[in-house]
Residue, then its C-alpha position, 0 to 999 in steps of 0.5 A: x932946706x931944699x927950695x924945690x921940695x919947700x916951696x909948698x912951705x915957703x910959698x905958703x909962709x910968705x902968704x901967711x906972714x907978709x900977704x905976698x903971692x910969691x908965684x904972682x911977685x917979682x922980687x930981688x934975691x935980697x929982699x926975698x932972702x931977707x924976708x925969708x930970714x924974717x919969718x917968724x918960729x909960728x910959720x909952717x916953714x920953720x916948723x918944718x925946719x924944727x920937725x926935722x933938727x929936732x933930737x928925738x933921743x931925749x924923748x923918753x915915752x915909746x909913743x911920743x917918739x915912735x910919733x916924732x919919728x913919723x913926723x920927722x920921716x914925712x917931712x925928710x928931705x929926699x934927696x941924699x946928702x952924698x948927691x951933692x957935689x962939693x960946690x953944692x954942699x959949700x953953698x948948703x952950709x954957708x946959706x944955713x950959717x947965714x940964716x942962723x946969723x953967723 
């Protein structure tokens, strides 16, 4: 997840699932991440997330796969993982460990 490039996705998330205006709403970095982690798989945000992590490779039928990898090319992350600096990286893996709750 990249917060500028899905803030479309989350702002639209958190409106969606807790009626909250995030460009109107001041919150603590807690609760918001704590929100953050409680949206549920139906919202636009880890549908999003799911499109990306999914493994097309078990997708057996040309159209359905050439269709996921469409889906997965649009909603890509743009920026390079190799543009990172190690700090950033660090940081990238211990938010994705916490959010999977390990």
């Amino acid at each position: 997840m990249d917060y500028k490039q899905d803030w479309k996705y989350i702002r639209t998330s958190f409106f969606s699932e807790y009626n909250i205006d995030l460009d109107n709403t001041k919150m603590h970095w807690w609760r918001f991440y704590d929100l953050l982690c409680g949206l549920s798989e139906k919202c636009i945000l880890n549908r999003v997330q799911y499109i990306r992590d999914f493994d097309i490779s078990q997708i057996k039928d040309s159209k359905e796969k050439e269709k996921w990898i469409k889906q997965k090319e649009a909603l890509a992350l743009k920026h390079k993982e190799n543009e990172k600096t190690a700090e950033e990286k660090r940081l990238d893996d211990l938010f994705e460990r916490q959010l999977k709750g390990g």
